[in-house]
C-alpha positions in Angstrom: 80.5 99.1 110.7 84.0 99.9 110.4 86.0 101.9 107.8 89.0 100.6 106.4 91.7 103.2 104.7 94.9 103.4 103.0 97.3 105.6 104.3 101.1 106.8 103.3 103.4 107.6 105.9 104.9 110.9 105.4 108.5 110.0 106.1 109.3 106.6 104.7 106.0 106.8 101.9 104.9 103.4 102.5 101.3 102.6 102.5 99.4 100.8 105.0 96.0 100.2 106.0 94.5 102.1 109.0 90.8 100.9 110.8 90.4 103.6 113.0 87.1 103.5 115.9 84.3 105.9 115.0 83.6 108.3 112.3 85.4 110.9 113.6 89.2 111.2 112.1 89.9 114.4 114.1 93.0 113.6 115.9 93.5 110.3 115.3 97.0 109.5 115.0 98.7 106.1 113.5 102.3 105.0 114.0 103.8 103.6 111.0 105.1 100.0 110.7 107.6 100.2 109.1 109.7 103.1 110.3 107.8 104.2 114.1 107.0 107.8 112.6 103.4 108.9 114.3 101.3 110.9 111.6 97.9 112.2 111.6 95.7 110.1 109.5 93.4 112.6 108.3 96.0 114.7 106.8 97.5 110.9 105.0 94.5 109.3 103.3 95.2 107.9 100.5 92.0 106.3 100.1 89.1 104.3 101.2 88.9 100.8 100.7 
């Protein structure tokens, strides 16, 4: 089963969805589509959907 979350990137603020492997979000990184920034997705969650 995998999670599906929303996500805001810290230095353009759009939102995007994120399905990261496992239940584990410690150290996961995502890079953003929009402007290449690479953020920390725990610390980003907007929420789950």
């Amino acid at each position: 089963m995998s999670i599906l979350l929303l996500v805001q990137c810290p230095k353009c603020g759009n939102k995007m969805k994120a399905s990261p492997r496992g239940n584990n979000l410690s150290g996961k990184k995502k890079r953003c589509v929009y402007c290449g920034a690479t953020f920390s997705l725990r610390d980003r969650i907007i929420r789950q959907l």
